[in-house]
C-alpha positions in Angstrom: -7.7 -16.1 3.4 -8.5 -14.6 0.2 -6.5 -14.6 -2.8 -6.4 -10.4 -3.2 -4.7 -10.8 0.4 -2.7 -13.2 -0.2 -1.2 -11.0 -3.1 -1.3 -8.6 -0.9 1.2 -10.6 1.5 3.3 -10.8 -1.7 3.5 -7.5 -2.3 4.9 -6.5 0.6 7.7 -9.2 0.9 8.3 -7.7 -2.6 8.7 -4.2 -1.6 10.5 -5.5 2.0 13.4 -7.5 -0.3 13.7 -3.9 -2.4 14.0 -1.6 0.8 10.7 -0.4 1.6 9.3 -1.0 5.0 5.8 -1.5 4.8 4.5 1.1 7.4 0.3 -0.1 7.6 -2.1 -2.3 5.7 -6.0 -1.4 4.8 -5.4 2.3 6.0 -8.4 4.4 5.5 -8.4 7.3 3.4 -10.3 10.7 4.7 -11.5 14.1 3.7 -12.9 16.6 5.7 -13.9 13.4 8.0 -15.3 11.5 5.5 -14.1 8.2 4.2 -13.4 8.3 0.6 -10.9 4.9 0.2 -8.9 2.8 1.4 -5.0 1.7 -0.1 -3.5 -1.8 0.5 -0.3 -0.8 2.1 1.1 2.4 2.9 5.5 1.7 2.8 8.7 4.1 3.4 11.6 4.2 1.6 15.4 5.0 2.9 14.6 9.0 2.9 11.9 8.5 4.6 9.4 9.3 1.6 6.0 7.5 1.9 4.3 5.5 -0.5 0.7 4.4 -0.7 0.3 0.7 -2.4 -3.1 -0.1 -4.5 -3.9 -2.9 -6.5 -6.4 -4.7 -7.7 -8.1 -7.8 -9.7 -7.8 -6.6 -13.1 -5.0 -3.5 -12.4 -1.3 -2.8 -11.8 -0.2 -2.2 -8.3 1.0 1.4 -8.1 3.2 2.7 -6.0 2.5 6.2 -5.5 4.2 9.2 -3.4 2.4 10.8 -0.5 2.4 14.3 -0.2 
């Protein structure tokens, strides 16, 4: 197991312990059928808003609102 998952793992126990409920891990990211990414973890809060989860080596994780 790699370190970024491992991170990854720690991440999510994070965001579980401050109410999110992590929803998927890896999901792929498409346009117009054509994969263009890919986010760590995709979580939901209490109102049901829905977050994707990136991070990386050298970068903060962000937490950012789906639309």
């Amino acid at each position: 197991m790699s370190s970024g998952v491992r991170f990854e793992d720690y991440v999510a126990e994070l965001l579980s312990r401050l109410g999110f409920r992590v929803m998927d891990r890896r999901v792929k990211v498409t346009s117009n059928g054509v994969e263009v990414g890919e986010v760590d973890l995709v979580v939901e809060d209490e109102c049901g808003n829905r977050y994707s989860v990136e991070g990386g080596c050298y970068t903060n994780w962000r937490l950012r609102r789906n639309r």
